[in-house]
N, C-alpha and C positions, 0 to 999 in steps of 0.2 A: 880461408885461403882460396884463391883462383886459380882456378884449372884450368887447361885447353880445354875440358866441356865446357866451362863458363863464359870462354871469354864470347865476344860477340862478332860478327863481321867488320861493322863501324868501329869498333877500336882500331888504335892506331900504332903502327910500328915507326920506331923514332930511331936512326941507324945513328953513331958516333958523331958522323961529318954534317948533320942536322938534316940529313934526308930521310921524308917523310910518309907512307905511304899506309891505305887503308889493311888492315889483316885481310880484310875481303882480297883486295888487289896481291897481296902478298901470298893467300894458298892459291890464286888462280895462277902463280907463275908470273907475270907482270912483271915482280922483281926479282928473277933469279940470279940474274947476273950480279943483285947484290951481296953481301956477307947474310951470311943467316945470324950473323954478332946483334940481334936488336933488342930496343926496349920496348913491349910493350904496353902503351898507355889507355885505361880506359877511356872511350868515347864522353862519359859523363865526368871525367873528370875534366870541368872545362878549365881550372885556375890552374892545372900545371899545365894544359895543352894551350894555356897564353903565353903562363910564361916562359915554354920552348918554341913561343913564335908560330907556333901551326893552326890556332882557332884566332879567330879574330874576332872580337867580343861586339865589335862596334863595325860591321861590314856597308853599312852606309856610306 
């Protein structure tokens, strides 16, 4: 199971409306104004942060 001790900075918080923002950026405050409603996904999981469009496998 993942904890908040586990998770990492680089993981990524994924809101409903497909906005997207680092955990880092989201405890520094960054995004308060958003819902605290998020998912968050780990940094290493790159095949589901393609397929909600937020890594981009081929940045060339």
């Amino acid at each position: 199971m993942i904890t908040a001790a586990t998770r990492h900075d680089d993981d990524i918080a994924v809101w409903a409306d497909g906005a997207w923002a680092t955990l880092d950026d989201v405890r520094a405050g960054e995004f308060d104004w958003m819902s605290d409603d998020y998912e968050i996904i780990s940094h290493l999981d790159t095949d589901r942060l393609i397929a909600l469009g937020v890594y981009d496998a081929d940045p060339g």
